[in-house]
C-alpha positions in Angstrom: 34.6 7.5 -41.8 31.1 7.2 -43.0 29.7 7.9 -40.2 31.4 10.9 -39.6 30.8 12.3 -43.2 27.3 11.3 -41.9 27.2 13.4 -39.0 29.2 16.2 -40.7 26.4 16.5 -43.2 23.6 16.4 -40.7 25.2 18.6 -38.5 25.0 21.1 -41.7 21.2 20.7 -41.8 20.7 21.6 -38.1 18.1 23.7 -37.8 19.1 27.5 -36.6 18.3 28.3 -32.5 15.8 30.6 -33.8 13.9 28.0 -35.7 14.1 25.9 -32.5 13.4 28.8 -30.2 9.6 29.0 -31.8 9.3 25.9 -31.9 9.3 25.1 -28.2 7.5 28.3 -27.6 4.5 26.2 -30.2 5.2 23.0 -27.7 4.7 25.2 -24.1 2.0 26.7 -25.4 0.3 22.9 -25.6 1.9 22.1 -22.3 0.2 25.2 -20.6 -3.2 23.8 -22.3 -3.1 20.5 -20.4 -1.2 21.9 -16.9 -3.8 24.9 -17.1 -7.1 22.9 -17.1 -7.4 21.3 -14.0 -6.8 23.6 -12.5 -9.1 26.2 -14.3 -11.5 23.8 -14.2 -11.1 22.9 -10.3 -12.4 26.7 -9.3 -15.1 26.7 -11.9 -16.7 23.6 -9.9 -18.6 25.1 -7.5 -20.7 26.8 -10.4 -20.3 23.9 -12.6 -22.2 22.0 -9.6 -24.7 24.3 -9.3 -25.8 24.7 -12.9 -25.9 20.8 -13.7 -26.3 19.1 -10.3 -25.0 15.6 -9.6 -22.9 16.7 -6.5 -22.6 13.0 -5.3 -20.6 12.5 -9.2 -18.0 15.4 -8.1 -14.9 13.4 -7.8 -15.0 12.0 -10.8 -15.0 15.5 -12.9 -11.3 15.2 -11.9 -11.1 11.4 -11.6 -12.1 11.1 -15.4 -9.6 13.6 -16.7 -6.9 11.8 -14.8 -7.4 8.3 -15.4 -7.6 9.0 -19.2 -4.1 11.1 -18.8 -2.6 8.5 -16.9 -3.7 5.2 -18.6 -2.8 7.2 -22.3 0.3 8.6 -21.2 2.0 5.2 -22.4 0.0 4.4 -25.8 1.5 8.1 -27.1 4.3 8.0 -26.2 4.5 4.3 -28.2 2.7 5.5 -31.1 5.0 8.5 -31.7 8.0 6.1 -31.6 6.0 4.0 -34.2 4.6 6.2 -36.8 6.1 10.1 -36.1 5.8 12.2 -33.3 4.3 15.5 -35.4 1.6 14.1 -36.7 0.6 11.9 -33.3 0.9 14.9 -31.5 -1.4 17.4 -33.6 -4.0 14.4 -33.4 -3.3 14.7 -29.2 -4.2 18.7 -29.6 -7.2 17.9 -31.8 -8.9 15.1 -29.2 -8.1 17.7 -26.4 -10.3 20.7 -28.4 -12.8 18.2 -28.9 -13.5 17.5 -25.3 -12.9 20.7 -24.2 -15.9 22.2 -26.6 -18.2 18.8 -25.9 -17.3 19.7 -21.8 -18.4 23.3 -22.0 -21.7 22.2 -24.0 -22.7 19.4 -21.5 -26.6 19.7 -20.2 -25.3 17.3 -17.3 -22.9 15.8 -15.0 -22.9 12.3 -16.3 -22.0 14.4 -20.0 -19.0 16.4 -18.5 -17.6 13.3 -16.8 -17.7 11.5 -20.5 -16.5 15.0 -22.1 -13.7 15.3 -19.4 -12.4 12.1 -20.4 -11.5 12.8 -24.0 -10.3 15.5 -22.6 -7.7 13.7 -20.3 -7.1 11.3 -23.5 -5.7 14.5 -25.3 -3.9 15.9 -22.4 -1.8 12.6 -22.2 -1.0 13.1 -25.6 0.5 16.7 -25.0 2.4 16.2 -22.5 4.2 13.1 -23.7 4.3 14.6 -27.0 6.0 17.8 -25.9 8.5 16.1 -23.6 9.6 13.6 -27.1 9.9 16.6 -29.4 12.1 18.2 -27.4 14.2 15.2 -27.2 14.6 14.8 -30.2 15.1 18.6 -31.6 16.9 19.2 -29.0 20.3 17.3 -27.5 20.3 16.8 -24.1 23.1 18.7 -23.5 21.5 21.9 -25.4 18.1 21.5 -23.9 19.0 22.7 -20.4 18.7 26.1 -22.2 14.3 25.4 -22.1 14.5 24.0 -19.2 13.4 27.5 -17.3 10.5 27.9 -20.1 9.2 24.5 -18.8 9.4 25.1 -15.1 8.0 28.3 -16.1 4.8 27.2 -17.8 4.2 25.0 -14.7 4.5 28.3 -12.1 2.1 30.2 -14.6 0.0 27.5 -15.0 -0.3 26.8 -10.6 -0.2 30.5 -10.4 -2.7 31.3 -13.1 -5.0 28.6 -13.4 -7.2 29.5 -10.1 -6.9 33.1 -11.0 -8.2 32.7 -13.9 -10.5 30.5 -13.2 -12.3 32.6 -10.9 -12.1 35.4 -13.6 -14.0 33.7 -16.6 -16.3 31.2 -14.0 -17.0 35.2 -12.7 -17.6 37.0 -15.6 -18.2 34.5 -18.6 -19.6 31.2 -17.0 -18.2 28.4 -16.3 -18.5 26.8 -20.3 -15.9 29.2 -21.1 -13.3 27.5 -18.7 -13.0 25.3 -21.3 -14.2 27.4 -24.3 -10.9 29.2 -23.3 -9.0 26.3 -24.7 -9.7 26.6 -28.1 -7.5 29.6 -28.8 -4.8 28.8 -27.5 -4.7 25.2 -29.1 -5.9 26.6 -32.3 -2.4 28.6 -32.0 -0.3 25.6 -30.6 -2.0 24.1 -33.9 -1.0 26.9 -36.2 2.5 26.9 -34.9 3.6 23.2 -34.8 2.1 22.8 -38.1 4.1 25.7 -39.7 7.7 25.4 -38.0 7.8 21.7 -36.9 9.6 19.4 -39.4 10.9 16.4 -37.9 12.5 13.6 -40.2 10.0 11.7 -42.2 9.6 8.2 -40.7 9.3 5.1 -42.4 5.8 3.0 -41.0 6.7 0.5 -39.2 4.9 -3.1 -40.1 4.6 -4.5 -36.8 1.6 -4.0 -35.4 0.3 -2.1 -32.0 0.4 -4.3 -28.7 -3.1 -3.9 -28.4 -2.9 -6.4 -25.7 -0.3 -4.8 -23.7 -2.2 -1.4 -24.2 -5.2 -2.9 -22.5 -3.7 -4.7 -19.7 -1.5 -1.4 -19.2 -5.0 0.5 -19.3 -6.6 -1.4 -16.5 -3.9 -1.8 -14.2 -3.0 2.2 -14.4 -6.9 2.6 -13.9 -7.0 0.3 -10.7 -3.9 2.2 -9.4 -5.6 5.6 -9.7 -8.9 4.3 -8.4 -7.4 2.8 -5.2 -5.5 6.0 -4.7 -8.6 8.2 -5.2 -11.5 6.3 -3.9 -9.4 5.0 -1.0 -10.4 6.3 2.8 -12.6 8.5 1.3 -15.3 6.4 -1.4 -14.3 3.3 0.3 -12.7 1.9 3.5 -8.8 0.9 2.9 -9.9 -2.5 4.1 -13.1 -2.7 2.1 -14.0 -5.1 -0.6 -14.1 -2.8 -3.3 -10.5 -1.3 -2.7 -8.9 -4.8 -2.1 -10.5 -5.9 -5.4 -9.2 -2.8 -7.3 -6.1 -3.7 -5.7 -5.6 -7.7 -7.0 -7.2 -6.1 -10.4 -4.1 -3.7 -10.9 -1.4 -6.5 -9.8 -2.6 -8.8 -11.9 -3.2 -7.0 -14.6 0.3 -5.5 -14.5 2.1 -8.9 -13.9 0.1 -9.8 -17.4 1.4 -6.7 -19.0 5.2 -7.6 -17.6 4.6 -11.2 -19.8 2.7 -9.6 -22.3 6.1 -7.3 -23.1 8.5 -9.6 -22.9 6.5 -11.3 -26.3 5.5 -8.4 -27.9 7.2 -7.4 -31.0 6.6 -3.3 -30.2 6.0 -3.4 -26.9 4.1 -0.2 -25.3 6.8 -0.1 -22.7 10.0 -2.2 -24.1 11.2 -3.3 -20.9 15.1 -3.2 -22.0 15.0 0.8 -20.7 15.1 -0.5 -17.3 18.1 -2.5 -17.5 19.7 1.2 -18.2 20.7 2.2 -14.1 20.1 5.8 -14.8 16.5 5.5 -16.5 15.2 3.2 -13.3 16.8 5.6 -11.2 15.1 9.0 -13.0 11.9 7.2 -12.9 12.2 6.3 -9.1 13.3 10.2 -8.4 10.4 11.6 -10.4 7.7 9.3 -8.8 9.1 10.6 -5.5 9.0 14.1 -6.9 5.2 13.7 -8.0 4.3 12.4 -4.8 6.1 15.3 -2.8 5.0 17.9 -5.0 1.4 17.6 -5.6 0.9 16.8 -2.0 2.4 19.9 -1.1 0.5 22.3 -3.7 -2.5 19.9 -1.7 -1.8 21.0 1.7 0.0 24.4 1.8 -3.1 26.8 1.0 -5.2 24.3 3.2 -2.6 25.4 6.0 -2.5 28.9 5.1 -6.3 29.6 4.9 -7.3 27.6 7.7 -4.2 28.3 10.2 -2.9 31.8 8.8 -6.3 33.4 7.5 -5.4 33.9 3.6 -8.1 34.5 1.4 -8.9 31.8 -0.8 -9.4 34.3 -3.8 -5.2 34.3 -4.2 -4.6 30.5 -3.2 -2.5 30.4 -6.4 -0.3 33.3 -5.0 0.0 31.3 -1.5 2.5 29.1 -3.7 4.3 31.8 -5.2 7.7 31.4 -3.1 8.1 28.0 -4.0 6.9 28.2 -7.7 9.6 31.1 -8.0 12.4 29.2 -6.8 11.1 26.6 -8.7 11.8 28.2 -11.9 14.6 30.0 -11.2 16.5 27.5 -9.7 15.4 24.9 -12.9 16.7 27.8 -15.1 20.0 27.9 -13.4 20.8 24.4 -13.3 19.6 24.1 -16.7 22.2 27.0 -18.1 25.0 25.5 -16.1 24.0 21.8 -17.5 24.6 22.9 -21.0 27.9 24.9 -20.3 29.7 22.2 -18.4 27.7 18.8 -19.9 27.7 17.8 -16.2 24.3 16.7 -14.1 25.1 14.0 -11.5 25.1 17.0 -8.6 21.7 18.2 -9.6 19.7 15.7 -8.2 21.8 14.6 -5.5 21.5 18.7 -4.1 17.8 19.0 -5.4 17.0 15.7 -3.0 18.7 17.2 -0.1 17.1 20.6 -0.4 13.6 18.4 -1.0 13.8 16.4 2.3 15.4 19.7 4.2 11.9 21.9 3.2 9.6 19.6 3.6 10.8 18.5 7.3 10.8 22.6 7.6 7.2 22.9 6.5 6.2 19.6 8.9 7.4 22.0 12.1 4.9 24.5 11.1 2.2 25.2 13.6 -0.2 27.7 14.9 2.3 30.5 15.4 4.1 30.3 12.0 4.5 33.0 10.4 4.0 33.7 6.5 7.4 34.6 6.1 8.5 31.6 7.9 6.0 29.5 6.0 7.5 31.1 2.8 11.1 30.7 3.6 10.5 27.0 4.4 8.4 27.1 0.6 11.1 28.2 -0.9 13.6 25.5 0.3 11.5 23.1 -1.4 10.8 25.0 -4.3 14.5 24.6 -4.7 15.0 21.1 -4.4 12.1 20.8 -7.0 14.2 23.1 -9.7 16.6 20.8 -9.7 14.6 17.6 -10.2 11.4 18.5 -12.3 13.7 19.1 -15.5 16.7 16.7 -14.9 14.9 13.7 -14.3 13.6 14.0 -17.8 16.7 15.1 -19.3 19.0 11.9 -18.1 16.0 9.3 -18.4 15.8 10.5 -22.3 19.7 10.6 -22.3 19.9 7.1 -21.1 17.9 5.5 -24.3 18.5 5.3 -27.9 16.9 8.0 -29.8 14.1 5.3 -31.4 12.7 4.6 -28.0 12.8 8.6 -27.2 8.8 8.6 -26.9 8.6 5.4 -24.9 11.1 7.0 -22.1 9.3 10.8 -22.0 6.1 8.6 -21.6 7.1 6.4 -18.7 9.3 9.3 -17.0 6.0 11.4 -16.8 3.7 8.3 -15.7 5.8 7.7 -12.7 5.3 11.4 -11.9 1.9 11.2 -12.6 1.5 8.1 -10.4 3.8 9.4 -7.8 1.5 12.2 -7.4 -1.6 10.0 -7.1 0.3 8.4 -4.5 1.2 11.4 -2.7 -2.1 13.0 -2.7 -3.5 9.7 -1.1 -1.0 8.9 1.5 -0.5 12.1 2.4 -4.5 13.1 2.2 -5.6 10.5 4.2 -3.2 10.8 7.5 -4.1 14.5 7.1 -7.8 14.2 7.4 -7.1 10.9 10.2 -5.0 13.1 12.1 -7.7 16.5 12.2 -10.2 14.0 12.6 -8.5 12.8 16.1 -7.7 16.5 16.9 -10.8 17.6 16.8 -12.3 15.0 18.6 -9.9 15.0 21.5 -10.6 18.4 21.5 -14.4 18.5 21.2 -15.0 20.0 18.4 -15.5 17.2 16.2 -18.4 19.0 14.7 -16.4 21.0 12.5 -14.9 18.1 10.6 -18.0 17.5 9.3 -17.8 20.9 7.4 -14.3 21.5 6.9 -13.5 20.9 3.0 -16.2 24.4 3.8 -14.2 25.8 6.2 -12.2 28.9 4.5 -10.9 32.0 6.5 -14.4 33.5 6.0 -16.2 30.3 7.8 -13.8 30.0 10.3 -14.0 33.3 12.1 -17.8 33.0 12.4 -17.0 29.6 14.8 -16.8 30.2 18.5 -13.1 30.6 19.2 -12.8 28.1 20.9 -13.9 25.5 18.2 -12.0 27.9 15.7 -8.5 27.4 17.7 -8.9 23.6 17.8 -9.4 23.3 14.0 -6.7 25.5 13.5 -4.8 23.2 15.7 -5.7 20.3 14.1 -5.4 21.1 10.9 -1.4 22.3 11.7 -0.7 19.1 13.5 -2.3 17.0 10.1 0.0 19.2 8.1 2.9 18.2 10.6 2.3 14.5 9.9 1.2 14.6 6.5 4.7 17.0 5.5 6.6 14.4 7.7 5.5 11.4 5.6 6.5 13.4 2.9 10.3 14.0 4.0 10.8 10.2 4.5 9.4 9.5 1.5 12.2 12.2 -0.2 14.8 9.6 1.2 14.2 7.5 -1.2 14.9 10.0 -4.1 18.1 10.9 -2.3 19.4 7.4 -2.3 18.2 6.6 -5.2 20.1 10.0 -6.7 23.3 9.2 -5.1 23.5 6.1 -7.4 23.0 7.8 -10.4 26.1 7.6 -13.0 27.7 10.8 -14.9 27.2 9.9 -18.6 27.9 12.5 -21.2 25.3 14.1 -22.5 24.5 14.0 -26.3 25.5 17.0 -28.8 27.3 18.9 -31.5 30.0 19.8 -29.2 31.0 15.8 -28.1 31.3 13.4 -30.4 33.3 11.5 -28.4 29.6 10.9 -26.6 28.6 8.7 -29.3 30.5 5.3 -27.8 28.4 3.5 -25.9 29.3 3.2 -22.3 30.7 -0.7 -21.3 27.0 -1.0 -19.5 25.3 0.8 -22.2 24.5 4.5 -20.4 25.3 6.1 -23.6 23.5 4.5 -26.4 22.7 6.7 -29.1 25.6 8.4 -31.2 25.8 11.8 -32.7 24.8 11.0 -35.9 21.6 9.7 -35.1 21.1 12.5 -32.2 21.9 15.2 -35.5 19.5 13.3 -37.7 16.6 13.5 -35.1 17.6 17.4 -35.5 17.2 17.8 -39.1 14.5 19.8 -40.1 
């Protein structure tokens, strides 16, 4: 009874849809800040290279920022649970301005790299911090509503970011590719501070895993490493990689211990005795793999094979970044009117392995409304995966470890993508390698990260029409690893249990489920809503 006069009162302090309406616009307007910049920052380079130098340091431009987003991601996540989300996420915004003005002031490379990763340190802030706000404003079975204004930031972002890039890298510089940042965080600031209040929470007395942040740290940092520096830095075989390798196992067999003691653990490992959160996380690392090594490869394939200009390589995307969104919105709107999810990912994995064994028959003679077609089927399947994996992995915990699961749900993604961009990168580049060698024009490869639509129709035709071929047939292989690979996600879907989804209009959703799918109750879901 007490707990309904509880949730009754609670439910009274609810803040109105409006209220929550501008807040979430506030929270994509951080999430475009970190999703933009990479990709901003990725056409400035060129320039970027050109002013500072340091050409052989490159890589780790983008290497920096990552590692610092991935090896963070966790640490936020665990420090909103601890001590309030608001207030760990403004100090996220604030470390992202900060690199972003010391990156566009840097007089050289080895500055930027620095620069770039305070930058990333933020970025894994804003992301988590985002994805656990919405969590806990929102009940999962309202939130399919934003679940189209998230896959839409992440179309305007892919779409945008190189557009834009070129624009201000054009007709600003390249400093203001991240000068740019600073007025739109400055307004993501403004806003969260105004028309965010979340619950006041008491500080907890245990103290951070330190420990288990650092082992976490170095064995997310040896992932990323071996994924990035491997067949292109280093051999696979070399000494370097297979040290990086036993680095990262043992560090994250140490971490697994290291939990298992710690009184707040940085990743309590309880959430993975919850089917549905093991499951979510397995689907989104397949996700992350399939989808950044597809944003990877299809304007490679269309500039080199189909002659697009490189100026619009954001636009080469567009059918399967529109599908994307409007499928995610769909799903989304039908998620909150029926409370039901389980066919989501089941039909998003099927539609996922169907387009991307589409795109590997593409060759020399696709067309770009084939190529587009075949986009869109995978743009599809991604709708219906990008939002729900989130959605159930946060509906499977109890609302105190709501950080902790936005967190790990987006480093599996993250890692997934590493993964995918590695795999899939280096049995491209083995396979146009070969090509062109059988074909004798093995001189090309030594030029072709060069090679746009402009380059390529200055070759003789013949070498031309073997590195088209052999960059359609590296496609071919590298999309074919990438439908097997969306197996997984299928199976691993098809296991995935139909739990109600937390809100106002179930209460019956508070009992736990007999194997604990359904642990948080709807007075504790109203009080993470009262503003």
């Amino acid at each position: 009874m007490t707990e309904l006069k509880k949730a009754a009162a609670d439910a009274k302090a609810e803040p109105p849809a409006r209220s929550v309406r501008v807040v979430v616009l506030a929270l994509m307007i951080a999430m475009l800040l970190a999703m933009l910049d990479n990709l901003i920052v990725g056409t400035a380079m060129p320039t970027i290279v050109g002013d500072l130098g340091g050409l052989e340091h490159l890589s780790w431009v983008v290497t920096a920022y990552t590692l610092a987003t991935a090896a963070s991601t966790p640490i936020w996540g665990k420090l909103g649970d601890m001590y309030g989300r608001k207030s760990i996420f403004l100090t996220s915004i604030v470390i992202f301005l900060i690199g972003s003005v010391l990156s566009g002031m840097s007089q050289d490379m080895g500055q930027l790299i620095g620069f770039r990763a305070i930058q990333g340190l933020g970025a894994g802030g804003l992301m988590v911090g985002v994805m656990a706000i919405i969590g806990d404003l929102v009940p999962p079975r309202e939130r399919g509503k934003y679940q189209g204004m998230m896959a839409g930031v992440m179309a305007i972002a892919m779409i945008g970011g190189p557009l834009v890039g070129g624009t201000i890298t054009d007709h600003l510089g390249w400093r203001w590719s991240f000068y740019i940042n600073l007025p739109l965080g400055a307004l993501a600031l403004a806003m969260v501070t105004a028309v965010l209040h979340l619950p006041r929470k008491e500080r907890t007395k245990a103290k951070v895993d330190y420990l288990g942040a650092a082992l976490l740290t170095v064995g997310i940092t040896a992932i990323v490493l071996v994924t990035t520096w491997g067949g292109t830095e280093y051999a696979w075989g070399s000494a370097v990689i297979m040290e990086l390798i036993a680095l990262g196992v043992a560090s994250l067999v140490g971490f697994v211990f290291v939990e298992t003691k710690a009184a707040e653990p940085i990743v309590p490992l309880h959430i993975f005795r919850n089917r549905n959160f093991t499951l979510m996380s397995v689907v989104g690392f397949m996700a992350g793999f399939v989808m950044f090594g597809a944003v990877l490869f299809l304007p490679l394939f269309q500039q080199s094979v189909q002659g697009a200009s490189a100026t619009n390589s954001g636009l080469l995307l567009l059918p399967m970044l529109l599908a994307m969104m409007i499928v995610s919105l769909v799903a989304g709107r039908i998620t909150t009117s029926t409370g039901k999810y389980k066919v989501f990912p089941i039909v998003g994995s099927v539609l996922m392995v169907v387009g991307l064994f589409l795109l590997a028959a593409m060759g020399t003679g696709t067309t770009r409304l084939t190529s587009g077609l075949y986009m869109a089927v995978l743009g599809a399947g991604m709708g219906f995966l990008m939002q729900i994996t989130m959605l159930v992995a946060q509906n499977s915990v109890e609302l105190k470890d709501m950080g902790v699961a936005s967190s790990t749900t987006t480093l599996f993604r993250t890692l997934g993508s590493s993964f995918g961009v590695a795999i899939m990168g280096a049995l491209f580049t083995g396979r146009v390698q070969d090509e062109m060698m059988a074909r004798g024009g093995g001189g090309a490869t030594e030029r072709s990260a060069q090679l746009d639509a402009a380059s390529l129709a200055k070759l003789p035709v013949p070498v031309r029409e073997a590195y088209e071929y052999a960059v359609a047939s590296g496609t071919h292989i590298a999309f074919l690893v990438g439908g097997s690979v969306a197996v997984l996600a299928l199976v691993a879907a098809l296991f995935v249990k139909e739990v109600p989804l937390r809100g106002s209009a179930e209460p019956e959703a508070a009992a736990s489920d007999a194997d604990g799918t359904a642990p948080a109750g709807l007075a504790a879901a109203k009080q993470s809503q009262n503003a």
